[in-house]
N, C-alpha and C positions, 0 to 999 in steps of 0.2 A: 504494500500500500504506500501510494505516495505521503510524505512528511508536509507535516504541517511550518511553515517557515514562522519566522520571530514575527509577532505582530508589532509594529510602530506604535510610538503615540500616537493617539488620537489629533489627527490635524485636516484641516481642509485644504487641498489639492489644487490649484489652480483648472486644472483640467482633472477628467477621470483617468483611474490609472487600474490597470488587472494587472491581476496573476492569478495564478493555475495551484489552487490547494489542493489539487489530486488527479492523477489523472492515469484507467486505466483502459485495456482493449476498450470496457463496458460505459463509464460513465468517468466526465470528466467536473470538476467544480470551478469553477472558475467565478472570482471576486471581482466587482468594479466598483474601486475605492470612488465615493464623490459625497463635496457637504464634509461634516462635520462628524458623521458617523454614529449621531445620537441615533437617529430612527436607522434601521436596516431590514432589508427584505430578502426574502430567501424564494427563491423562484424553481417552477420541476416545466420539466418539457413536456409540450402535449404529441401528441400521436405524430411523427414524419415518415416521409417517406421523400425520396432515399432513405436508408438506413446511413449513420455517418455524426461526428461529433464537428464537423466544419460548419456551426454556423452559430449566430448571436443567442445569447438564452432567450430567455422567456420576459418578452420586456422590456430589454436592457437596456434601448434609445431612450425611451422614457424616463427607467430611472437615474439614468446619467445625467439627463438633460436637468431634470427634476434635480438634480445636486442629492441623490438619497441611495447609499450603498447600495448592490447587492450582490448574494451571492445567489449564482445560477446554475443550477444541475442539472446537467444533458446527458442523457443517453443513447448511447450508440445506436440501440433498436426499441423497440415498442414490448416492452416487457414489463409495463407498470412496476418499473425498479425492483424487479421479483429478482435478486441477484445475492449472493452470498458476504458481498461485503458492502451492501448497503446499509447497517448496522453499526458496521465501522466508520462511514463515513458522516453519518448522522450525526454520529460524538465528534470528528471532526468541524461538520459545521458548527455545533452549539458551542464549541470552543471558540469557533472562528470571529459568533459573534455573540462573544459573553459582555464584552462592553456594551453591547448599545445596549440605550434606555426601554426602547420597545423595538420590539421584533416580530416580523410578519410572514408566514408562509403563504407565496400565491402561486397559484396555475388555473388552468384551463382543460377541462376534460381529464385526460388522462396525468396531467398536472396538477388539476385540481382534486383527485383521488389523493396525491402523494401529499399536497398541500394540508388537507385534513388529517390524513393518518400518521404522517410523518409531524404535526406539530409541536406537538411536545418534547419529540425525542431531542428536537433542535433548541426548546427552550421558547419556543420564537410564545409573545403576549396575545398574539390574536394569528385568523386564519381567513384570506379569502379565496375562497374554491366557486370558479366558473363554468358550468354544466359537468359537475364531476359527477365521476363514480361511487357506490359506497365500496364495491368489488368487482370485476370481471372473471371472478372464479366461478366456475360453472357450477359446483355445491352451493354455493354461497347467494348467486346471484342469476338465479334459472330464468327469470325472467328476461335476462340481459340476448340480447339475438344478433347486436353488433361484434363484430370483431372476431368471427367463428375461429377462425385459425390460429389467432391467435390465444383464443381462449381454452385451445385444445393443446397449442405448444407450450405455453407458461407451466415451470412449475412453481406454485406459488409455496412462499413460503411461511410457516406458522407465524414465526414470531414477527412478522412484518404483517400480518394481516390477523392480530389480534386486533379485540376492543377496542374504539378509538377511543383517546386517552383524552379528558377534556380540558382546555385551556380559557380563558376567560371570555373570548371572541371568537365565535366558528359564524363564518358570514357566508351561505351557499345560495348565490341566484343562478337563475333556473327557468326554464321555458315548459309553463305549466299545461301548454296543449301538447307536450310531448310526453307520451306514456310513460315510456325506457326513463328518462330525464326525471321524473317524478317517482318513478321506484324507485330509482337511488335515493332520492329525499326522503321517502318514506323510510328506507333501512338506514340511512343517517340518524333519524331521529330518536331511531327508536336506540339511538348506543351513546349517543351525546346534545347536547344544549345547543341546537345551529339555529341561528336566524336566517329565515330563507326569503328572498325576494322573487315572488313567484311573476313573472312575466310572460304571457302571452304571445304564442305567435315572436319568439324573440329569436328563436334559433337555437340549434346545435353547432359550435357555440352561441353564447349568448355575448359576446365579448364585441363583434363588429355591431350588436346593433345597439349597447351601450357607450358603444364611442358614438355610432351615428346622432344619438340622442342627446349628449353631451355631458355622460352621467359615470363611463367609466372612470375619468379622473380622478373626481368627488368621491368616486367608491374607493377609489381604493387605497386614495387620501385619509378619509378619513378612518375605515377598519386598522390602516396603520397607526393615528392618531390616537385609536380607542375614542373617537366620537363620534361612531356609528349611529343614525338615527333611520331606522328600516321602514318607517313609518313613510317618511319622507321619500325615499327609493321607491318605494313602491308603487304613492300616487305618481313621481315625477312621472316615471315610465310610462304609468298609464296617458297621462296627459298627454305627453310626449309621441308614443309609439309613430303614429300614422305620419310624423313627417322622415320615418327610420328607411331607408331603401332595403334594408334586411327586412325590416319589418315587411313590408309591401312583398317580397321578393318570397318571403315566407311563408305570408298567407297565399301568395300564386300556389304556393306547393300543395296545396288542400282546395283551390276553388276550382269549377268546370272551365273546363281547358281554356275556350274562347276569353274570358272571363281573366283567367290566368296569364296566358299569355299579352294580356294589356295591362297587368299589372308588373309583371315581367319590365316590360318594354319599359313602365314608368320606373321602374326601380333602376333599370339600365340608365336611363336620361340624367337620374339624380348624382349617379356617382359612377360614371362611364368607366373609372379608371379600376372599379373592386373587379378581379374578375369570376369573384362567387357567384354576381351578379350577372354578367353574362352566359354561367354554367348554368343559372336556373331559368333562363330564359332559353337556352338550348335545348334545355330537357323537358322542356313545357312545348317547345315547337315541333321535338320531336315524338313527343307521346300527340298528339296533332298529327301527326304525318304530314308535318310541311319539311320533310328534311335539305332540302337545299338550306333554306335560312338556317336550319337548327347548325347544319356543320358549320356557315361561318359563323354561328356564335361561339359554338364550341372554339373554334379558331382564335375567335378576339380574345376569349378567355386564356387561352393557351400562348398567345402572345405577350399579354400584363402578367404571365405568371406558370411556366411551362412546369407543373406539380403532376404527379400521376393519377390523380383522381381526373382531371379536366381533360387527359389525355384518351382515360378509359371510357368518358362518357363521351368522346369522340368516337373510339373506336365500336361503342355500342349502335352508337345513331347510321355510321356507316353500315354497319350488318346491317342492319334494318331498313337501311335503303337499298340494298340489295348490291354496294359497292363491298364484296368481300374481298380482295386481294387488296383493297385500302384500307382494310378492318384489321386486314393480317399485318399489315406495316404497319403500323401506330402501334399494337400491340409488341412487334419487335422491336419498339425501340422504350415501350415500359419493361420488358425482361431485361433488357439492358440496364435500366434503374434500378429494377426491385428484383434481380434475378433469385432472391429465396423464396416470394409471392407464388404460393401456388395457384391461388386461383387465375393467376394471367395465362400461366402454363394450358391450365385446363379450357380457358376461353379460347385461346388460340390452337388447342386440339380442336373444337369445336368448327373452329369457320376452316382449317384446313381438310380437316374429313368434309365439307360442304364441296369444299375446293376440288376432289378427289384424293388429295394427298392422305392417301390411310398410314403410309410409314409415320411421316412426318409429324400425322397426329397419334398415334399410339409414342413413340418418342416424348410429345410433350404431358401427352396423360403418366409416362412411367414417371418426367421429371416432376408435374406436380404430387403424384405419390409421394418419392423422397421427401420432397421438402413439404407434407403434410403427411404425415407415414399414419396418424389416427384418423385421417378421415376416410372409411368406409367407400365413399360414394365413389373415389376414383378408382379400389383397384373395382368396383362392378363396372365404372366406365372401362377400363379398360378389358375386361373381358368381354364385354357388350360389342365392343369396337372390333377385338381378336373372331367373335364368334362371327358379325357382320360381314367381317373381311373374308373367311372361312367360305360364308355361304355367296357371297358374289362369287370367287373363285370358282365353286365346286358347281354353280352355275352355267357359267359362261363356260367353263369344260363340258356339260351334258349339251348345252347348246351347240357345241364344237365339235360334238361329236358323230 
């Protein structure tokens, strides 16, 4: 385990300044000294893809800019820090920031799981968690239907997904018309004292449509302050929502499609440049079957921000316009990103068996196997595909004959 270096006095920086309190294959820590180092925040990575520790924590422009330390924990992959020396590094942060006056753990979804559960171990006075988890263990959390693969690869482990331990401040908003989003709050509740700001229509996460609104700052100002006032949160948003382009962008995802799609279109208008917001306009033109427009939204979207999610509902809306050999490129070049993602494996068995390529797709059904070796459904794909190929053959030889 990396060592903890000499901490300084306490001074304010002219600019912000890192360094790296740990860092291994799995998760690295890294500090951005800024301010005064009274208030400090402790920040967890939400879900990436690419897998890779090459990028800014959780936040970090903000809180530099903001003059208010933090320290920010990345991980290499998407394991809700299920790791052996996560434990260890815990007690490293809480040493890191035993000075400051108040301390705060924040994330988002899969950060904000770690944010709640990890707050105590770090010391930190308060918690604020943005559309978290209470678990993604599949005992634990049966209800939970995202992230299959991964929730079949984690091994989770005990002492990291005991009782959450409570601290003075646990603050979880939440988008109360999402089911999944609202069971975790329920199983939060029931293990610790969280004030929840339940929001509407706000998203998974809820994070872009409380900036939209002008309220993430305030939040997360003030749960670091300890002058949390939820009352307040809860009407602002309300009041607020309908000028949110997540908001609008959000509710397209539940109204009748025509309907949807001009709601789409206004959430594009308001903030041309998010490209979530082009992605749900794509996905609303292509359940439409207007797929021409859908793919260049997909496109715009994949321009302001070339991520693998925006790529695959590219490569969805092309199969379904019947442009498969364009379905099959976009796909090769998310294996290239996410080459351990079995399900991209198994999509692109799918359109090359369309293709005729039977090697090619029995290949990529073996490769998503490997790299999902618990999920059933590929090897019956692949024997399904072995048997098919079988009976065309033994076919066309009686016809040949």
């Amino acid at each position: 385990m990396g060592s903890n270096p000499t901490l300084s006095a306490r001074s304010e920086p002219p600019f912000p300044v890192t360094e790296i309190l740990y860092r291994s294959d799995r998760l690295e820590v890294r500090r951005v000294r800024a301010g005064d180092g009274r208030h400090q925040v402790v920040t967890f990575d939400s879900y990436h893809e690419p897998p890779g520790l090459a990028r800014p924590g959780f936040g970090e422009a903000f809180f530099a800019h903001e003059n208010i330390t933090a320290i920010h924990v990345l991980s290499f992959g998407n394991d809700w820090f299920q790791y052996p020396e996560t434990e260890s590094v815990l007690s490293l942060i809480r040493e890191a920031g035993r000075d400051a006056e108040r301390l705060m753990t924040y994330g988002s979804s899969m950060g904000g799981y770690a944010a709640l559960r990890f707050a105590a171990a770090v010391g930190a006075h308060s918690a604020l968690a943005l559309s978290p988890q209470y678990s993604v263990n599949r005992w634990r959390a049966r209800f939970e239907t995202r992230w299959a693969a991964d929730r079949r690869r984690i091994r989770f482990i005990k002492a990291l997904e005991k009782p959450i331990a409570q601290i003075p401040l646990m603050v979880v908003a939440f988008d109360q018309k999402n089911d999944l989003d609202c069971g975790h709050f329920v199983r939060l509740l029931a293990e610790a004292r969280v004030e929840g700001i339940p929001m509407p229509f706000a998203g998974h996460p809820v994070g872009p449509f409380l900036n939209d609104i002008g309220l993430l700052r305030p939040l997360v100002l003030s749960v670091l302050d300890g002058a949390f006032e939820g009352e307040y949160f809860c009407v602002a948003a309300q009041e607020r929502s309908e000028t949110s382009p997540h908001w609008l962008a959000n509710v397209a995802e539940q109204a009748p499609l025509e309907h949807a799609i001009l709601l789409a279109r206004r959430a594009v208008s308001l903030a041309p440049d998010h490209p979530n917001l082009h992605d749900t306009l794509a996905r609303r033109l292509s359940a439409a079957g207007r797929y021409d427009e859908a793919i260049e939204a997909h496109q715009r979207a994949i321009a302001l921000d070339p991520i693998v999610d925006y790529r695959w509902g590219l490569s969805k809306t092309l199969y379904q316009a019947g442009k498969l050999n364009r379905a099959l490129a976009v796909v090769k070049k998310i294996q290239q990103l996410t080459p351990s993602t079995a399900g991209y494996y198994a999509w692109s068995a799918k359109l090359r068996e369309e293709l005729g390529d039977t090697k090619g797709a029995l290949a990529d059904l073996r490769t998503a196997s490997r790299n999902d070796p618990n999920n059933r459904g590929y090897r019956v794909a692949i024997f399904g595909l072995m048997a098919r190929s079988a009976y065309t053959w033994l076919r066309r030889a009686w016809e040949g004959s």
